[in-house]
C-alpha positions as CSV (number, residue, x, y, z in Angstrom):
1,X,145.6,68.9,118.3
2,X,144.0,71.9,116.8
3,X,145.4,74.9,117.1
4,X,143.2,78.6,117.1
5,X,143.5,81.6,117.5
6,X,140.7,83.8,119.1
7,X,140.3,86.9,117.7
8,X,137.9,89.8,119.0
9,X,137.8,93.1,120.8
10,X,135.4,91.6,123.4
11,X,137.4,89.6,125.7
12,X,138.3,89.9,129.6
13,X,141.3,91.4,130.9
14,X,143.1,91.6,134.3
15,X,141.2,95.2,134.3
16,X,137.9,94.6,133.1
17,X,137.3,91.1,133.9
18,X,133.7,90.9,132.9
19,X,134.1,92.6,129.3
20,X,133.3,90.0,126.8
21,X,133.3,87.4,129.0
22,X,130.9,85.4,127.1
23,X,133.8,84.7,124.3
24,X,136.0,83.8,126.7
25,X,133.6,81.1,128.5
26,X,133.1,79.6,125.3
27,X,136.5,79.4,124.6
28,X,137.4,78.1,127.8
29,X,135.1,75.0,127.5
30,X,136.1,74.6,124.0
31,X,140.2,74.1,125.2
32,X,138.8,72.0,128.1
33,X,137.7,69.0,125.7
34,X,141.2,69.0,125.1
35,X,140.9,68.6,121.6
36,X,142.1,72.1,121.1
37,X,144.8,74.8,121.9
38,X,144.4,78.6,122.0
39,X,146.1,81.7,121.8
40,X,143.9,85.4,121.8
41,X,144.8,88.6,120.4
42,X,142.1,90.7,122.0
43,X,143.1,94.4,120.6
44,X,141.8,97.8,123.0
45,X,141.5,101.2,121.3
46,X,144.8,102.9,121.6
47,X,144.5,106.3,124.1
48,X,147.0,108.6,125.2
49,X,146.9,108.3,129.3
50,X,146.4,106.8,132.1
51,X,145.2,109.2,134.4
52,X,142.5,108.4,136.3
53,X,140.3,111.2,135.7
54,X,139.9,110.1,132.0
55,X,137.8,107.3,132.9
56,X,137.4,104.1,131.0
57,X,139.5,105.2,128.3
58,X,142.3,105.5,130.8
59,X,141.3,102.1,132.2
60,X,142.0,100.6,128.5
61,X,144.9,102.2,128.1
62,X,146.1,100.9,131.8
63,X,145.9,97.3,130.2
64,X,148.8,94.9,129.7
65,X,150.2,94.4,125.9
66,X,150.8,90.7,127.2
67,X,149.1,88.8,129.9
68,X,148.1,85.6,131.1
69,X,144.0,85.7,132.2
70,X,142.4,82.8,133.6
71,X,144.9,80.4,131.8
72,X,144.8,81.9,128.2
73,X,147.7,83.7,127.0
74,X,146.2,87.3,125.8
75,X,147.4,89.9,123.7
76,X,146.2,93.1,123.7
77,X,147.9,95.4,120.8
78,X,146.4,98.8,120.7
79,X,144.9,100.1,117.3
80,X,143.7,104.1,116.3
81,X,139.9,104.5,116.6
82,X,139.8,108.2,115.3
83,X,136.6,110.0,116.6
84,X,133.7,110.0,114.5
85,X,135.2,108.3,111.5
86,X,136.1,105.4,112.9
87,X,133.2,103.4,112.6
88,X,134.3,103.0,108.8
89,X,137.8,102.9,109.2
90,X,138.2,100.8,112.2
91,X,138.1,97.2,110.7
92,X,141.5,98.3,109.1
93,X,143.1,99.9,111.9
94,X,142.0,96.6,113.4
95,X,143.8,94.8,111.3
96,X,146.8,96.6,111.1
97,X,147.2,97.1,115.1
98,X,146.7,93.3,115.3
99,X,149.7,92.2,112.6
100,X,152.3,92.6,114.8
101,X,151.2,90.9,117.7
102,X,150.2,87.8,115.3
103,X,153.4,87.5,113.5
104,X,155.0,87.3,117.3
105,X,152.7,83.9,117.6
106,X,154.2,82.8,114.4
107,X,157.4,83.4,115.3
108,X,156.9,81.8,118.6
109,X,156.5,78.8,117.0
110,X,152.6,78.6,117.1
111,X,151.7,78.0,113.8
112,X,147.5,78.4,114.2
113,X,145.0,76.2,111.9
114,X,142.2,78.9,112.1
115,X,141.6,82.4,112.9
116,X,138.4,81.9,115.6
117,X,136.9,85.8,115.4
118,X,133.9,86.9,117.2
119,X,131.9,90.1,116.6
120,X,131.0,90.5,113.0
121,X,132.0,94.4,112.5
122,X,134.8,95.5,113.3
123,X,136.4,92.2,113.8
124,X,135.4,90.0,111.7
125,X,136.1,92.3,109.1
126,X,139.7,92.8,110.4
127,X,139.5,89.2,110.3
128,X,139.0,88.8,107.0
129,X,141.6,91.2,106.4
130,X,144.2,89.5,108.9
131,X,143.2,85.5,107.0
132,X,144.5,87.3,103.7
133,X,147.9,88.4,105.1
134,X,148.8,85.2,106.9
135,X,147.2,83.1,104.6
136,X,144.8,81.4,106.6
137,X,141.3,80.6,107.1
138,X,139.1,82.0,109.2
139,X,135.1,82.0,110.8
140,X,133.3,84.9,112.5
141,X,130.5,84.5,115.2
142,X,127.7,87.0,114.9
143,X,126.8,88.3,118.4
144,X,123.8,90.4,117.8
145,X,124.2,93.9,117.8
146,X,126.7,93.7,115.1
147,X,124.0,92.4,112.7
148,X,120.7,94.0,114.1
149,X,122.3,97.3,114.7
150,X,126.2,98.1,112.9
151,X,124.7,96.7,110.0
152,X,122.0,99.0,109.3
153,X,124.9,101.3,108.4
154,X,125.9,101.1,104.6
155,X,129.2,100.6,105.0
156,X,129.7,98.4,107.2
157,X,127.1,96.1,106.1
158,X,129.2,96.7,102.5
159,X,132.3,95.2,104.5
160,X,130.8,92.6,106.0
161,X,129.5,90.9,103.3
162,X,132.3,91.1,101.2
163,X,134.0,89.2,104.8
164,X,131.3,86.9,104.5
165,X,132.5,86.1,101.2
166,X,135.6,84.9,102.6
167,X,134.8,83.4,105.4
168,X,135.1,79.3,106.0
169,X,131.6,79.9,108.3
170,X,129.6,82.4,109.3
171,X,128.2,82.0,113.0
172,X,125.0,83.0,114.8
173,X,124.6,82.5,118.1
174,X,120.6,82.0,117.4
175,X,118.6,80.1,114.7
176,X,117.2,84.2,114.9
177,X,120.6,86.1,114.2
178,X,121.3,83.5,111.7
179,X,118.2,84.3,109.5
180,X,118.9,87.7,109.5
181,X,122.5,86.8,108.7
182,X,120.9,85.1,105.6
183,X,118.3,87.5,104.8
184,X,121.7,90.6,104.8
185,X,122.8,87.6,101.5
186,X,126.0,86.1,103.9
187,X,126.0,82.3,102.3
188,X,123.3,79.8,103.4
189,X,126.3,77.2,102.5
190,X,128.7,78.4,105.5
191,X,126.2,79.9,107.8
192,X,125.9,77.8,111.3
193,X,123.8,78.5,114.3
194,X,126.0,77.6,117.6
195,X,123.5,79.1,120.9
196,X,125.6,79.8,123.9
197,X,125.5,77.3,126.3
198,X,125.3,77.9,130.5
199,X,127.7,76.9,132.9
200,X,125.2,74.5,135.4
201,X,128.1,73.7,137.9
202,X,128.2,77.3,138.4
203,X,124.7,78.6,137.8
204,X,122.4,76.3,140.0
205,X,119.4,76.6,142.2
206,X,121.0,77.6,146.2
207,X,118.6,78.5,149.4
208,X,116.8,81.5,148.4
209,X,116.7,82.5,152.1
210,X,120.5,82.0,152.9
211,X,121.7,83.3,149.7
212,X,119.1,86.3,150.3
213,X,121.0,86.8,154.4
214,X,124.7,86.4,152.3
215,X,123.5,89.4,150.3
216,X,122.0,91.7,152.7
217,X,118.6,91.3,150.8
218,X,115.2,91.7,152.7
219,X,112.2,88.5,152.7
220,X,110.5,90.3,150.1
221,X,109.6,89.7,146.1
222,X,112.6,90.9,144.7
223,X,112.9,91.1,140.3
224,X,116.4,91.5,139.1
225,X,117.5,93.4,136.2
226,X,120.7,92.5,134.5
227,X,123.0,93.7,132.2
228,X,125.0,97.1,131.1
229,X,123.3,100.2,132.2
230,X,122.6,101.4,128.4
231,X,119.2,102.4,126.7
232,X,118.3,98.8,124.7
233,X,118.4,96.6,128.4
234,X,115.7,98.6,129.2
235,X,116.5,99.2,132.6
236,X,114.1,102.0,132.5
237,X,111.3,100.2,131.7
238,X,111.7,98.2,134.8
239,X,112.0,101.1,137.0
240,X,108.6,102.2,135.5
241,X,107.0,98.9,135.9
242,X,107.8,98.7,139.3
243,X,105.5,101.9,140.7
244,X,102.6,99.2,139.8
245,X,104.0,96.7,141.5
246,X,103.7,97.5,144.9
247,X,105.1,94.4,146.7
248,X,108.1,94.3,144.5
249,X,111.4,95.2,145.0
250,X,113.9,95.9,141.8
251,X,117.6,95.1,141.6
252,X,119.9,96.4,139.4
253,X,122.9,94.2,138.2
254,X,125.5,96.6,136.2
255,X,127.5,99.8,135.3
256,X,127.2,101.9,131.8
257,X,126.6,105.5,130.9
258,X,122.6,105.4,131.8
259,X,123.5,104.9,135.6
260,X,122.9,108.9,136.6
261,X,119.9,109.0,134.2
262,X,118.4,105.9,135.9
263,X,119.1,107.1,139.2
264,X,117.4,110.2,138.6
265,X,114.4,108.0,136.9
266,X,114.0,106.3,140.4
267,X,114.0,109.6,142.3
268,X,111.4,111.3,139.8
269,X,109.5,107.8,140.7
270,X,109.9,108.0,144.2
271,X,111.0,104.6,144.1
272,X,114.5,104.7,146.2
273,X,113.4,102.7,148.9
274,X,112.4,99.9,146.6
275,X,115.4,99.8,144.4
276,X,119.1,98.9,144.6
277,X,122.0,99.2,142.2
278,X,124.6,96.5,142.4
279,X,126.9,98.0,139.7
280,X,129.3,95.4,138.2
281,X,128.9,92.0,139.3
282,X,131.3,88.8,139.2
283,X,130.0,85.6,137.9
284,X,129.8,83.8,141.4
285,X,128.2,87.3,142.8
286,X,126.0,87.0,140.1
287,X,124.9,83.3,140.6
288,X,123.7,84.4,144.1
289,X,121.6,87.2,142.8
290,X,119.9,85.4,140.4
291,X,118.9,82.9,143.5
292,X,118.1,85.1,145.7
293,X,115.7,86.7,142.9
294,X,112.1,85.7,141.9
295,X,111.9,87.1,138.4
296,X,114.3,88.2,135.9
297,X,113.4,90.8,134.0
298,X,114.7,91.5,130.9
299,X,112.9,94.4,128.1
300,X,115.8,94.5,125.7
301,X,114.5,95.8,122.4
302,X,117.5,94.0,120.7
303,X,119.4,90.6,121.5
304,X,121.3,87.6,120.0
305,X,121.5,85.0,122.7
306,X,121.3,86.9,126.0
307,X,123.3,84.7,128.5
308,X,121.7,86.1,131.2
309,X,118.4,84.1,130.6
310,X,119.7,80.7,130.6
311,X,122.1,81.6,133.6
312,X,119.2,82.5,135.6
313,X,117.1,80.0,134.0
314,X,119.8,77.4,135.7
315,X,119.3,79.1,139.1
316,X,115.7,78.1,139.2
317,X,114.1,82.2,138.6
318,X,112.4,82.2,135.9
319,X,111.9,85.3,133.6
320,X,109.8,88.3,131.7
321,X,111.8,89.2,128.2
322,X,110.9,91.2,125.0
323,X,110.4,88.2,122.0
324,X,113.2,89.9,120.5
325,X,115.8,88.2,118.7
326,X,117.1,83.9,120.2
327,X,114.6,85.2,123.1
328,X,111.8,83.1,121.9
329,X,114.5,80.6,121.4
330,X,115.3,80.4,125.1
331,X,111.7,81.2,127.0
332,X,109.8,78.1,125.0
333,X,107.4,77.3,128.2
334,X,105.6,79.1,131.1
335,X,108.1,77.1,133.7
336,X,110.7,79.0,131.8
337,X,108.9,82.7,132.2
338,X,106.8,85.2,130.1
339,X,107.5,86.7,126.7
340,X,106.4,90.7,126.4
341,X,103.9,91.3,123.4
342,X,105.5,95.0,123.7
343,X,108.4,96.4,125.0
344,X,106.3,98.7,127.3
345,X,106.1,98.8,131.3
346,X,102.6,98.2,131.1
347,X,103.4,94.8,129.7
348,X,106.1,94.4,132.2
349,X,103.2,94.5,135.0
350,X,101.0,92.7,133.5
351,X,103.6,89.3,132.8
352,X,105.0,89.7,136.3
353,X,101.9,89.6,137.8
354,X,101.0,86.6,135.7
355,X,103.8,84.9,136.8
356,X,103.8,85.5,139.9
357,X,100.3,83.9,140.4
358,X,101.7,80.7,138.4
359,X,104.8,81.0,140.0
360,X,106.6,77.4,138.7
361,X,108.8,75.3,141.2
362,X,113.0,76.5,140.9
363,X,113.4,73.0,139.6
364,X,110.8,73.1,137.2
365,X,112.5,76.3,136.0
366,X,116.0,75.0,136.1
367,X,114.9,71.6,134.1
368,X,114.3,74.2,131.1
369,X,118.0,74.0,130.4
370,X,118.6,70.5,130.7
371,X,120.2,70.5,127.6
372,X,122.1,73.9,127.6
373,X,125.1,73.1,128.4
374,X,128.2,73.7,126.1
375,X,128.7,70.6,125.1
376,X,126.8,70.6,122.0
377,X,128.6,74.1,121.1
378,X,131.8,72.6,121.7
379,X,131.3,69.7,119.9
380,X,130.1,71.4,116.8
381,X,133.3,73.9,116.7
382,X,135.3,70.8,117.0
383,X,133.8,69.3,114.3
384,X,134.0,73.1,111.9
385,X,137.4,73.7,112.9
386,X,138.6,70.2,111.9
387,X,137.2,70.5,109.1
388,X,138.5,73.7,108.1
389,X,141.8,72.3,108.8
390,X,142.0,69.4,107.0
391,X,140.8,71.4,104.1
392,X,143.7,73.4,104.4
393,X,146.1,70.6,104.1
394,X,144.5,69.3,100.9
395,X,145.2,72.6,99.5
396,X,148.6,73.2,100.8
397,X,149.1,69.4,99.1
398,X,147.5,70.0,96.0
């Protein structure tokens, strides 16, 4: 059986159980072929208390060293992210706050094949750093802002390509993120596209009435708006689209810095009666929301491979997204939504009203993702990490 071990900053913990949770779902379906085993060193900033009234750093610093989380053993070694220089120096502190809690693997007896990292900068840099050490090899999925946004910065971009170098693949998560990937000069020879793929067990079409009485939602057109409350989601742009949209309603799905600023946005708007704030929502939460929708709206002016079109996709509500990165990838017909020719809330109107005149049946919407399930993904990991393996053993044998 193979044996990996999952390295990245974005992973789940007992205390913030949605962070990173996409790595973690493709992880999970990868270990549930049973064709591989998996161990995760997940490192969190280091910070120096616990007290509530420091906020989220004090919620990272309230998470376990060790724990077990939804099956996976997880370690969670702290590391120094100094302020304002770390950006450049945190792929090393990375590295080194990560060492310890490897060599503890290795010395429990689980002797990994590969070093599975996700996020390109910091982590797969640390990666790169942490393959050397231990003498192993290692791949690094590209995620999205990592390429279209950390590497605009010299330095970074400097360090990732020199980890590209290294690297047994290079990963995009679109056909998209990989070009650019190839365009920055990361080898054509060892880069792979590998799309997310949706869980359809858990995100499928339910009663938009019942699930809409389960909520507390009222029988009216409702768009949803998904994601952390930050400036690229375009949250905004929503709230602005929706003073001409009369007979809509606009919910909110997620917590980040912007929440005061957009909350203040929907007073200046006069819009309070017409939209709601969820804050952080669970995946099964979630699943209901996205049923109980009729749009998904999405102005993002930067993506990889956003999971939340294909999971609402699978519900049945179909969506309005920026063409911005594996978008166009993902929202190929009109059952599956409306692409935005500009990310502006004018453009927002103008597809939801579109769509909503040639609204598509839910399972017209749903049969868009037919085949989006991880299998594919899964299959072609299996297939990269044996063959990075065996590889390994020819060397070791030589």
């Amino acid at each position: 059986m193979l044996r990996i071990l999952t390295f990245s900053t974005l992973f789940p913990s007992s205390l913030r159980p949605g962070h990173g949770i996409f790595v973690e779902t493709r992880l999970r379906e990868l270990v549930s072929s049973g064709k591989v085993e998996a161990r995760v060193v997940a490192p969190v900033p280091w910070f120096f208390s616990t007290h509530p009234r420091f906020g989220e750093y004090a919620r990272m610093a309230r998470i376990p060293r060790r724990e077990h989380h939804n099956g996976f053993d997880v370690q969670h070694p702290r590391y120094f992210l100094p302020p304002k220089v770390g950006m450049n120096m945190s792929p090393f502190t990375l590295a080194l706050g990560a060492r310890p809690a490897i060599q503890t693997l290795l010395d429990e007896g689980y002797d990994f094949d590969v070093i599975d990292a996700h996020y390109y900068y910091p982590d797969g840099v640390a990666a790169a750093l942490l393959a050397r050490h231990f003498n192993k090899p290692f791949t690094v999925t590209a995620r999205g802002s990592d390429i279209n946004l950390i590497a605009g910065h010299a330095i970074p971009r400097r360090l990732m390509g020199w980890a590209s170098k290294h690297a047994s693949a290079s990963i995009g998560v679109s056909a998209a993120l990989t070009e650019t990937m190839q365009q920055m000069g990361m080898s054509g020879c060892s880069l792979q596209t590998m799309p997310n793929g949706v869980d359809l067990s858990r995100f499928q079409i339910q009663a938009q009435s019942a699930v809409r009485a389960l909520l507390g939602w009222p029988e009216a057109p409702t768009l949803l708006s998904v994601g952390n409350l930050v400036e690229n989601k375009g949250h905004d742009i929503a709230i602005k689209a929706l003073v001409d949209l009369p007979l809509f309603r606009l919910v909110i799905a997620g917590e980040g810095q912007q929440r005061s600023a957009l909350e203040s946005l929907v007073h200046q708007t006069h819009m309070s009666s017409r939209v709601q704030f969820l804050g952080r929502v669970g995946q099964d939460e979630l699943a209901k929301c996205y049923s109980a929708a009729d749009i998904l709206v999405l102005p993002s002016s930067r993506e990889g491979w956003p999971n939340v079109l294909m999971e609402s996709l699978a519900c049945g509500t179909p969506v309005v997204a920026t063409g911005v990165g594996g978008i166009p990838e993902i929202v190929t017909s009109n059952d599956a939504g409306r692409l935005l020719p500009q990310r502006t809330a004018a453009c927002v109107v103008a597809a939801v009203a579109d769509l909503w005149e040639h609204l598509p049946s839910r399972a017209a919407v749903r049969l868009t993702t037919q085949h989006c399930d991880w299998q594919r993904t899964t299959d072609a990991q299996i297939a990269l990490f044996n063959k990075i393996a065996n590889e390994q053993t020819k060397v070791a044998h030589a």
